[in-house]
C-alpha positions as CSV (number, residue, x, y, z in Angstrom):
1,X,133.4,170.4,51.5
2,X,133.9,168.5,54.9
3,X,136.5,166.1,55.0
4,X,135.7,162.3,55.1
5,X,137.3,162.1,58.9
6,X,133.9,164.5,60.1
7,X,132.0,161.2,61.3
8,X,128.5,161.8,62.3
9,X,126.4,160.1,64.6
10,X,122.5,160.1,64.8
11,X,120.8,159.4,67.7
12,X,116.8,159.0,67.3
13,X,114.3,156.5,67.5
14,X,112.5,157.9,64.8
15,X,113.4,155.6,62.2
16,X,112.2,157.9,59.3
17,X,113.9,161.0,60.7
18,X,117.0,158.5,60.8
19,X,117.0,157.8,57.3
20,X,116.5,161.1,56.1
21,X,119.4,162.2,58.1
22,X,121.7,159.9,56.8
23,X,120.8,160.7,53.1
24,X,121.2,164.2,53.5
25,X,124.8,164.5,55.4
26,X,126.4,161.9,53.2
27,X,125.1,163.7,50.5
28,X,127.2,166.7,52.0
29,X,130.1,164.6,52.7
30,X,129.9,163.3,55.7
31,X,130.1,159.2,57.2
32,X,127.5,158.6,58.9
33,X,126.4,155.8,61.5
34,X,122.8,156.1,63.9
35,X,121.5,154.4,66.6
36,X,117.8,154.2,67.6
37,X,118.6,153.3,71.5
38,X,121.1,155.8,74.1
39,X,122.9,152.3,74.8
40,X,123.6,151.3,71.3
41,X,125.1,155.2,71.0
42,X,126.8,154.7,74.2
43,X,128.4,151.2,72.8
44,X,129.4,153.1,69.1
45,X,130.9,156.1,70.8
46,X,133.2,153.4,72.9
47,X,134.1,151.6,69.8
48,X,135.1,154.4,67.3
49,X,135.6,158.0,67.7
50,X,132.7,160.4,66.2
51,X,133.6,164.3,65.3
52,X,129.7,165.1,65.6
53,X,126.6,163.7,67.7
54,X,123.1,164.5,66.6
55,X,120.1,163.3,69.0
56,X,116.9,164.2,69.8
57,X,115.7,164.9,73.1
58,X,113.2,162.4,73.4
59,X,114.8,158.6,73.4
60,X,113.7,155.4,75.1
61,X,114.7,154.9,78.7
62,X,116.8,158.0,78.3
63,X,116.4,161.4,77.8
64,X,118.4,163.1,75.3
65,X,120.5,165.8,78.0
66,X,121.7,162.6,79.9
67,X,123.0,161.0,76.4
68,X,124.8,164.1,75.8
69,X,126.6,164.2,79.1
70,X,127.3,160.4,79.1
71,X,128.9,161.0,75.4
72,X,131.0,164.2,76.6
73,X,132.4,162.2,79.4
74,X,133.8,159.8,77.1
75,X,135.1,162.6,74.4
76,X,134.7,166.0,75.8
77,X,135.9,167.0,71.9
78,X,132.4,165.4,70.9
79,X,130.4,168.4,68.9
80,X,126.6,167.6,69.6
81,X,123.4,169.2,68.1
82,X,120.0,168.9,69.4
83,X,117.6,167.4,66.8
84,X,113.8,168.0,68.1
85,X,109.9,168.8,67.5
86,X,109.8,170.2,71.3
87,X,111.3,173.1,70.2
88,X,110.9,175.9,72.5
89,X,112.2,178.7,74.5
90,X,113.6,176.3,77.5
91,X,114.6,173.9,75.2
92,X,117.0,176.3,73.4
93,X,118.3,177.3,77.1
94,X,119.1,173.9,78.2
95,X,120.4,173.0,75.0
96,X,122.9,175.8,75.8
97,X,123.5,175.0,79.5
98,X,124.5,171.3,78.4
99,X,126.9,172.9,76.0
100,X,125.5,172.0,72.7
101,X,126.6,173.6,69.8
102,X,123.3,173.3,68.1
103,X,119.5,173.1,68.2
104,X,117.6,171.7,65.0
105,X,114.0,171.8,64.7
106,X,111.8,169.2,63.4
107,X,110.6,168.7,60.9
108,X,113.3,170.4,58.7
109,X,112.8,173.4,56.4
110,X,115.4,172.2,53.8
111,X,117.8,169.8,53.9
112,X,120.5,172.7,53.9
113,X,119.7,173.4,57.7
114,X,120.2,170.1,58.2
115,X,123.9,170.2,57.0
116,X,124.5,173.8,57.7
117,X,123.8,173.2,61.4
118,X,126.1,170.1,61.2
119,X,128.7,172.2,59.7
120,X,128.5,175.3,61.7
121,X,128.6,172.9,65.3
122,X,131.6,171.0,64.0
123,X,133.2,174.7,63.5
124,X,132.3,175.7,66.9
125,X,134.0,172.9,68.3
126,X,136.9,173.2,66.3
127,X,137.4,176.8,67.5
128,X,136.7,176.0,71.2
129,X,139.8,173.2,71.0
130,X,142.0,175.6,69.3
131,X,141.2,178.2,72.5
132,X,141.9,175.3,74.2
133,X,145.3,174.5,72.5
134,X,146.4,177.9,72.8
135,X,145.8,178.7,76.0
136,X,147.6,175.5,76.8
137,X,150.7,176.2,74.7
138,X,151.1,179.7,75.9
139,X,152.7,178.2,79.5
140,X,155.1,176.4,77.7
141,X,157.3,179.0,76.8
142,X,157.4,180.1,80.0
143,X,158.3,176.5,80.7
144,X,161.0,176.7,78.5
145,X,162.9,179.0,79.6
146,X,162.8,177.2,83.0
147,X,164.5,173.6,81.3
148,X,166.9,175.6,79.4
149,X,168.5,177.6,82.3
150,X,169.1,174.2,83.7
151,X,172.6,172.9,82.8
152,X,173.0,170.6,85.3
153,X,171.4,166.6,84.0
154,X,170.7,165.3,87.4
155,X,168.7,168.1,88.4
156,X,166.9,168.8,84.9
157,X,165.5,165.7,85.3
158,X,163.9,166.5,88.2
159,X,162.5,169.7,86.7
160,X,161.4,167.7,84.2
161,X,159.1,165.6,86.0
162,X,157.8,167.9,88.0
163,X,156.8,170.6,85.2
164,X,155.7,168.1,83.3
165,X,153.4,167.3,86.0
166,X,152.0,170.8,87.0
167,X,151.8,171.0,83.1
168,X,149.9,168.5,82.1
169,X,147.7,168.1,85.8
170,X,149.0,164.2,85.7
171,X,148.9,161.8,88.7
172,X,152.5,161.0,87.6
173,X,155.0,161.5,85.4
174,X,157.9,159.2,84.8
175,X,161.5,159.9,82.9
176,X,163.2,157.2,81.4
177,X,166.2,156.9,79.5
178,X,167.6,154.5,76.9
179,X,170.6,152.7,77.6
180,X,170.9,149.5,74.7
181,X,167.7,148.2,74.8
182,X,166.5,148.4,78.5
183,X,164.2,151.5,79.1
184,X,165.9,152.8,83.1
185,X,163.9,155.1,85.4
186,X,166.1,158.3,85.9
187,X,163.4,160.4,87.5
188,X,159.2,160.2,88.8
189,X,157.1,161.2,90.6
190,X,153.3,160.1,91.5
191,X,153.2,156.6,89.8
192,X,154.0,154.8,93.1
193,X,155.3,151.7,93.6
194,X,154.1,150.2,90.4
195,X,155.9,152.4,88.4
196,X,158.7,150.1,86.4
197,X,161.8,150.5,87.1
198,X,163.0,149.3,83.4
199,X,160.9,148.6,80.2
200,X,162.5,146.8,77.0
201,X,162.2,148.7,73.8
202,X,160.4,146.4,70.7
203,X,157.4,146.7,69.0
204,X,155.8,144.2,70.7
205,X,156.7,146.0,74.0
206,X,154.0,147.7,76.4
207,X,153.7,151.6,76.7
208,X,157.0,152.4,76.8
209,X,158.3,150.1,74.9
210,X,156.4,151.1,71.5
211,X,156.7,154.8,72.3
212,X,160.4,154.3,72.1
213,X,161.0,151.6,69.2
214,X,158.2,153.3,67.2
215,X,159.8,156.6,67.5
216,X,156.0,158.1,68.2
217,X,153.5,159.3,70.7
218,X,151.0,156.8,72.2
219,X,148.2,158.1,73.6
220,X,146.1,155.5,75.6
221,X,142.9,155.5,77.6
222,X,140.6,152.9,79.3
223,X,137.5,154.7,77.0
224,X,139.3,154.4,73.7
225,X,139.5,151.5,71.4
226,X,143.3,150.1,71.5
227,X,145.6,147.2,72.0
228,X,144.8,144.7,75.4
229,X,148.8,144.8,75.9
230,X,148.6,148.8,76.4
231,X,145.4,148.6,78.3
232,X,147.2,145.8,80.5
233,X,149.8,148.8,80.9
234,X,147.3,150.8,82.0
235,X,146.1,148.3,85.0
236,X,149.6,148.1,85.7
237,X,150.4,151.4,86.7
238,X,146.3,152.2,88.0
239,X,145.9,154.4,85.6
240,X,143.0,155.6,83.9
241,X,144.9,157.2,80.5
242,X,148.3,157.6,80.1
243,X,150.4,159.9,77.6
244,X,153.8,158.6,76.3
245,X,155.7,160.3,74.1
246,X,159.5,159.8,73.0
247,X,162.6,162.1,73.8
248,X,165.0,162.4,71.1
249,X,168.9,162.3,71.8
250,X,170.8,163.5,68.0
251,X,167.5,162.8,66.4
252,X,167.0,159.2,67.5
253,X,164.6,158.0,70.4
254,X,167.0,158.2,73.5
255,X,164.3,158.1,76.4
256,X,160.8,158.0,76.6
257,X,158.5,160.6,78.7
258,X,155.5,158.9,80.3
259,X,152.6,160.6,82.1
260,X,149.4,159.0,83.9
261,X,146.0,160.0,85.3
262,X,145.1,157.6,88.3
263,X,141.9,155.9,88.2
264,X,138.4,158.3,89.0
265,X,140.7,161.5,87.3
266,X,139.6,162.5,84.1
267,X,141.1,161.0,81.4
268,X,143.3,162.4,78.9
269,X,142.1,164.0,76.1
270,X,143.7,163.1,72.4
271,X,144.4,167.5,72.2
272,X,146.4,166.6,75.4
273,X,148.7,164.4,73.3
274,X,149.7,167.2,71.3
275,X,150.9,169.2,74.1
276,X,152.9,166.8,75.8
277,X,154.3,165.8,72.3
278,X,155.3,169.3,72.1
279,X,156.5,169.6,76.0
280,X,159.0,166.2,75.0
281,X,160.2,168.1,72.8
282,X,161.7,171.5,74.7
283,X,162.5,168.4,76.8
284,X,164.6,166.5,74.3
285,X,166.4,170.0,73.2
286,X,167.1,171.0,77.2
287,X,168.7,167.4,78.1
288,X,170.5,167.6,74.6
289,X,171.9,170.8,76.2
290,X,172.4,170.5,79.8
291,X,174.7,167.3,78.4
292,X,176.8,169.4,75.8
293,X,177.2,171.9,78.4
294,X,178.4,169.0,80.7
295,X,180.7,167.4,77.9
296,X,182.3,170.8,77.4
297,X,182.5,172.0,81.3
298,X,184.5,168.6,80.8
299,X,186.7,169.3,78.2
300,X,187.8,172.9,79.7
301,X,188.5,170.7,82.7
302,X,190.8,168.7,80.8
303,X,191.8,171.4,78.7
304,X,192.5,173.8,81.7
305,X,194.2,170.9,83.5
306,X,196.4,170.3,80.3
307,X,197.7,173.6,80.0
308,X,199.1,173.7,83.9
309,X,200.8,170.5,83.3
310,X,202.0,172.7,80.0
311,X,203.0,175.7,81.9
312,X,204.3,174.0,85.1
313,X,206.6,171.5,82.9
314,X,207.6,174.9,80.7
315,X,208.2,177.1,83.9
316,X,210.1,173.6,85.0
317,X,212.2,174.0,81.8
318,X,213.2,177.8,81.8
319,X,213.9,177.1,85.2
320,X,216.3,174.8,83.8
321,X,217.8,176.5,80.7
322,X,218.4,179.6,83.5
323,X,220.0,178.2,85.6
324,X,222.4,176.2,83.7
325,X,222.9,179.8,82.0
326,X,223.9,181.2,84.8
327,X,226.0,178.5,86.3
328,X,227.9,178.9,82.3
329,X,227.9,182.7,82.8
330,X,229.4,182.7,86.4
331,X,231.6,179.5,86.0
332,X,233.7,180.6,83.0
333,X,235.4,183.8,84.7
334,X,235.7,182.2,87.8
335,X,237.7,179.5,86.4
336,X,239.2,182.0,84.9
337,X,239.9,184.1,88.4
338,X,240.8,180.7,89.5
339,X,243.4,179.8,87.1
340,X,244.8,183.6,86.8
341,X,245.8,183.2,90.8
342,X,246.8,180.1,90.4
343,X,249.4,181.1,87.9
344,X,250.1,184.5,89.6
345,X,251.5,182.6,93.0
346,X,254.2,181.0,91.2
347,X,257.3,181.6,93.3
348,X,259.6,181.6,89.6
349,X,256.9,184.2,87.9
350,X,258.2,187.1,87.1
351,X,256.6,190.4,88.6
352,X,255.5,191.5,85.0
353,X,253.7,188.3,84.4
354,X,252.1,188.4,88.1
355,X,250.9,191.9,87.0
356,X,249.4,190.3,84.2
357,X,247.3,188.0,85.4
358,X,246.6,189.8,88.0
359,X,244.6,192.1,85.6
360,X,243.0,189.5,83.4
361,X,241.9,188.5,87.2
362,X,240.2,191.7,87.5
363,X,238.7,191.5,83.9
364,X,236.9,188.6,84.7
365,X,235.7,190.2,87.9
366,X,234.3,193.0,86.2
367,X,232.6,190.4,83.9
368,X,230.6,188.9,87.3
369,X,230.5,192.3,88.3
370,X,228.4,193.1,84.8
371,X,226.6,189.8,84.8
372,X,225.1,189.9,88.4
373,X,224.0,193.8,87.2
374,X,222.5,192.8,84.3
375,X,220.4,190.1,86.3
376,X,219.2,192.5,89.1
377,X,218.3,195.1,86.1
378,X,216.3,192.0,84.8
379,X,214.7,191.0,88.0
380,X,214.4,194.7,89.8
381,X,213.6,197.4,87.7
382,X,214.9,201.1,88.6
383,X,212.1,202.6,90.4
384,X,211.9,205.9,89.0
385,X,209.1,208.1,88.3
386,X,207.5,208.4,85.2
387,X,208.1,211.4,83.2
388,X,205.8,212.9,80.2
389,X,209.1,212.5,77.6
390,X,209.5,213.4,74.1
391,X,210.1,210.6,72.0
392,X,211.4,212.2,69.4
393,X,213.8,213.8,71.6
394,X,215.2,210.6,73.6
395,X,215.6,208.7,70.2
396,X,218.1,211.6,69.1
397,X,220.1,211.4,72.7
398,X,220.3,207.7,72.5
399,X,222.0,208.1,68.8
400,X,224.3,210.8,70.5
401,X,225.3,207.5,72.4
402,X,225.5,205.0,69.5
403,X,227.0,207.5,67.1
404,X,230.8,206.2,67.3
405,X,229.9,202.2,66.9
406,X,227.4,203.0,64.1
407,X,229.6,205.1,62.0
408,X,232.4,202.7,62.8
409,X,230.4,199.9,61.2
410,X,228.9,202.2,58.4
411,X,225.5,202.2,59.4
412,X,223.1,204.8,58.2
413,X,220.8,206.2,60.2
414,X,216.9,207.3,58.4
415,X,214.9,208.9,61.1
416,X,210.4,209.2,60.3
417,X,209.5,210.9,63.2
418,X,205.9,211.9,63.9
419,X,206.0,215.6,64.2
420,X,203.0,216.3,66.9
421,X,204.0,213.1,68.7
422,X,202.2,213.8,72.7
423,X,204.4,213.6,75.0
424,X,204.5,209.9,77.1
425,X,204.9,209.1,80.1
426,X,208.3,206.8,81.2
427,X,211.0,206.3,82.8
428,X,213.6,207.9,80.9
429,X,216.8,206.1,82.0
430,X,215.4,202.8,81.4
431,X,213.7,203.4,78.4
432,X,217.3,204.6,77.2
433,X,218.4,201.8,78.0
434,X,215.8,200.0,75.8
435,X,216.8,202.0,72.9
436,X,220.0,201.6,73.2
437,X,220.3,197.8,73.4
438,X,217.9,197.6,70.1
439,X,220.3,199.9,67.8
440,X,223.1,198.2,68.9
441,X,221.9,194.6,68.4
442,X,221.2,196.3,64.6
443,X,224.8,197.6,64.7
444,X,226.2,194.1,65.1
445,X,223.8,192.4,62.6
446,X,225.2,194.9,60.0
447,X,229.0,194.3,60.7
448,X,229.7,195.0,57.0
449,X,227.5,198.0,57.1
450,X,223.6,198.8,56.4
451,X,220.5,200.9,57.2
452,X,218.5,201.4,60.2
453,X,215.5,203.5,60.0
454,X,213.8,204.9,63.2
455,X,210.2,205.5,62.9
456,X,207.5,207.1,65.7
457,X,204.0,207.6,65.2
458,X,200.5,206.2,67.1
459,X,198.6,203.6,66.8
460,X,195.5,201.8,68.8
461,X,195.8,198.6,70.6
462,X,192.7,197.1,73.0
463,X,190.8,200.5,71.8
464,X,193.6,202.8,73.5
465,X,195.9,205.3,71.6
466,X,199.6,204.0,72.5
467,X,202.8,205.6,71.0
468,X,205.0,203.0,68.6
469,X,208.8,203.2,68.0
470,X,209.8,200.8,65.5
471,X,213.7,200.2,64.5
472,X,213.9,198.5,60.9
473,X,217.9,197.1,59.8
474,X,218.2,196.0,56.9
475,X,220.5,193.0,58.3
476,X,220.2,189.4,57.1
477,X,217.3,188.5,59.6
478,X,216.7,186.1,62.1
479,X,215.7,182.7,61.8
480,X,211.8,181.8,62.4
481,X,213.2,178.8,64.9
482,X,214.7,181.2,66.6
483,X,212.2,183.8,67.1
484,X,210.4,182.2,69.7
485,X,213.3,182.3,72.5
486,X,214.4,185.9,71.4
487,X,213.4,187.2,74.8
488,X,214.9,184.8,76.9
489,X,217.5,185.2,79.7
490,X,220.7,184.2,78.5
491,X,219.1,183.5,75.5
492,X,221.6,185.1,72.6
493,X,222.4,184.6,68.6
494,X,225.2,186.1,68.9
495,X,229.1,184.8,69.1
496,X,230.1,187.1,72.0
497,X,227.3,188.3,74.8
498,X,225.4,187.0,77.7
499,X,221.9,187.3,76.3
500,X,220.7,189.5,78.8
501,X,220.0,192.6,76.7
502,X,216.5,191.5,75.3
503,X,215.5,190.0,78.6
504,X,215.8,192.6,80.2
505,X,214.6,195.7,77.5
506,X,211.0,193.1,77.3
507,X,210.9,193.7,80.8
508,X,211.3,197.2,81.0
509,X,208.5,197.8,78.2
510,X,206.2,195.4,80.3
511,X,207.0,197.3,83.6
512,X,205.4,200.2,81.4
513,X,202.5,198.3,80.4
514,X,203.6,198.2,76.7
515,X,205.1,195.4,74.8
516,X,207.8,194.7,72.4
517,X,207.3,192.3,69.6
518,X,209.7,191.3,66.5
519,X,209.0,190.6,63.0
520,X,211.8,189.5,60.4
521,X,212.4,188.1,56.9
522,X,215.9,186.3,56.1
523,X,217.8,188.6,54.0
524,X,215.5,191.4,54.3
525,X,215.6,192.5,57.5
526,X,214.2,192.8,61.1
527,X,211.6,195.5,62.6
528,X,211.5,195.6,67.0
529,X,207.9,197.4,67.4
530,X,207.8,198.9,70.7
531,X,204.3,200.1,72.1
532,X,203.9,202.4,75.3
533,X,200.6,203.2,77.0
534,X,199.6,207.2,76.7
535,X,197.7,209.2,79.5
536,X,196.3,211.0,76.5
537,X,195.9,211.1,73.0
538,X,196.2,213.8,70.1
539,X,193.4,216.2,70.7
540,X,191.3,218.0,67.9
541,X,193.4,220.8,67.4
542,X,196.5,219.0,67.4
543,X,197.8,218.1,63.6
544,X,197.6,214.6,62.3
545,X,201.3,215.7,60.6
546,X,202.6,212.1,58.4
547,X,206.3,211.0,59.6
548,X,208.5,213.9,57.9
549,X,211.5,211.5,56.3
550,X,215.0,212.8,57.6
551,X,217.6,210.6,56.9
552,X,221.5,210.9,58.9
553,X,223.8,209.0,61.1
């Protein structure tokens, strides 16, 4: 059953073919007007909008063929069918070189071939416009892509206007952009000098103005029945038709896209309205992104800027809490030194006394002595070569080293070494050093005695096998406020020291391209993970032995 929107208009000046007409498509469905005279059809066709024409050939002052160019000028959608009693061979021909969809002989059969016709030209035509539609949204993805690879907004616009041109084979196109209630030009092309320059959004507005407040597309021609205020619009701008459509910003109307075909072009088409309404759209979603992208290129601006104030005022700060460590570390023994001679030059001291203080003298010059190589070990690494080194191997040399303090302070020693641990490559004598520092520092945070447990194995970090040497005490931990400045020159928990130990072991490890991080619980314990970078990894034949427990001091 057709729907009540398939309007039908008969053309003949037959007025009994007329009538018969009408009965039988309203019968099918159909509404139905006629007109016995081409310029009462032209007049009808300019006052409402018809889906189908039917006419015969033969009509006063006017032969049918001319009617049905006249009436596809004005709606090129227009389905027509010839009606006529002339029916032959040329007639069929021309029929089809005017682009009918039909030819209907007179007098009819049956009413059914009457309505059949009616129905199968309005199917026709229906087909043709979806073609039509299809072949016209197929450049749009191509245009797509193009407004979404554009991030910058000055230059989308632009883009805009000009593919919305090509697009939709306008005179002009115009961009405009909401700001309050004021309608401004941000980008055209075409419309000349009597394009606006602003428009005021109301419903009571022109073009623009509607398209915007209305929050829909307006499609207008000089042909087509509409308001006198839009068709003013139209006069305005010398335009014979003109698209508008709105550009949503966060799903309100934040601009308004207008496109015009000059005066003598062919007019728009209502199937154009569609595409452009769909064109505003990729619009709407590229400007929606080209200003996110802008508002975040912003932001890491901001943010980017933020964080080298950040690290200039922290680099500031260390530079601080250094050197004020060092002028405490150097200024202690040489007031000291300075107070030592001082004493030592008394004429009345005795020699014993002189001897004395000559020695705590020298004590306190060994202490500069120790401080200044601590800070060159710190700053300039020992440059010598890497070594493929047991692990295993160098944790058992280092305890040789720490055997006296730990047993002194009743530590026990638990060792889960990896058997099949690779070799790594580092350099030994600084590594030692490494070691050494970290089970002393446990020593001293088990002064009443404990257990430290040494443990080697592998592990992946960034995708890369690296070896891991962890040392667990089971000391009373370290504070979480304190964590944070662990590593710091001069940095140190401790009652006696110079904090230089940690400062220096992080930048051995980090000279090897490994790292050194700490984790601790109050009155649990601490764990200083080690990782080292390995030219290789365990092959297949190598076996994946689990750490074999052997506990000693």
């Amino acid at each position: 059953m057709e729907s009540m929107t398939d309007r039908v208009l008969i053309v003949d000046d037959d007025e009994g073919v007329t009538t018969l007409c009408e009965r039988l498509l309203r019968r099918a469905g159909f509404e139905v007007q006629s007109a016995a005279h081409p310029r009462e059809a032209l007049r009808l066709l300019h006052e409402s909008r018809f889906d189908l024409m039917m006419l015969d050939i033969r009509l006063p002052e006017m032969d049918g063929f001319t009617l049905l160019r006249l009436a596809r000028e004005r709606d090129p959608e227009l389905a027509i069918v010839i009606v006529t009693g002339h029916g032959t061979v040329d007639t069929a021909v021309a029929a089809l070189q005017h682009g009918a969809e039909g030819l209907v002989l007179k007098p009819f059969d049956s009413g059914r071939q009457l309505v059949q016709s009616a129905r199968d030209a309005l199917r026709k035509s229906r087909q043709a416009r979806e073609g039509a539609r299809l072949r016209a949204l197929r450049p749009l993805f191509e245009v797509n892509q193009q407004l979404l690879a554009e991030v910058n907004p000055d230059r989308l616009r632009d883009l805009v206007v000009k593919l919305a041109q090509s697009q939709m084979e306008a005179s002009g196109v115009a961009l405009y952009v909401r700001e309050g209630a004021v309608l401004k030009l941000a980008a055209g092309n075409g419309m000349g000098d009597r394009q606006p320059q602003t428009a005021e959004v109301g419903a009571e507005a022109g073009l623009l103005g509607r398209t915007v407040a209305w929050g829909l597309p307006l499609w207008v021609s000089v042909d087509t029945p509409t308001d006198p205020a839009l068709l003013a619009d139209l006069k305005t701008y010398h335009l014979s038709s003109a698209l508008c459509v709105p550009l949503l910003r966060r799903g309100h109307p934040g601009g308004a896209l207008l496109a015009g075909r000059a005066v003598g072009s062919p007019p728009f088409l209502e199937a154009d309205l569609e595409v452009f309404t769909l064109l505003a759209g990729q619009v709407s979603a590229a400007m929606e992104n080209a200003a996110l992208y802008a508002e975040l290129s912003a932001n890491v601006q901001r943010l980017e800027s933020s964080q080298l104030q950040l690290v200039r005022a922290e680099k500031l700060a260390a530079l601080g809490r250094l050197t004020g460590s060092i002028a405490h570390e150097v200024n202690n023994p040489l007031q000291s030194i300075q107070n030592c001679l001082h004493l030592a030059s008394h004429p009345e001291l005795s020699e014993a006394k002189r001897r004395t203080y000559h020695r705590m003298a020298e004590r306190e010059v060994e202490r500069l002595i120790q401080t200044v190589r601590q800070m060159l070990d710190f700053y300039r690494l020992s440059s010598a070569d890497f070594v493929p080194t047991d692990m295993n191997a160098l944790l058992d040399e280092v305890l040789g080293l720490a055997d006296a303090p730990l047993a002194d302070s009743h530590v026990k020693i638990k060792k889960l070494y990896r058997r099949s641990l690779p070799p790594v490559p580092v350099a030994r004598n600084n590594l030692k050093q490494v070691f050494l520092n970290l089970i002393l520092n446990a020593r001293d945070a088990m002064p009443d005695g404990g257990s430290l447990e040494l443990r080697t194995g592998l592990s992946r970090k960034g995708g890369s096998r690296v070896a891991e040497i962890s040392f667990t005490d089971s000391g009373p931990g370290i504070a979480a406020d304190e964590l944070p400045r662990l590593f710091e020159p001069f940095y140190t928990t401790k009652e006696r020291g110079i904090g230089l130990g940690l400062a220096v072991s992080y930048s051995i490890v980090e000279a090897h391209g490994g790292s050194i991080s700490v984790d601790s619980t109050p009155n649990v314990g601490t764990t200083f993970r080690v990782l080292l970078p390995m030219e290789q990894g365990l092959s297949a034949n190598e076996p994946n032995d689990s750490p074999a427990p052997n506990t000693g001091r």
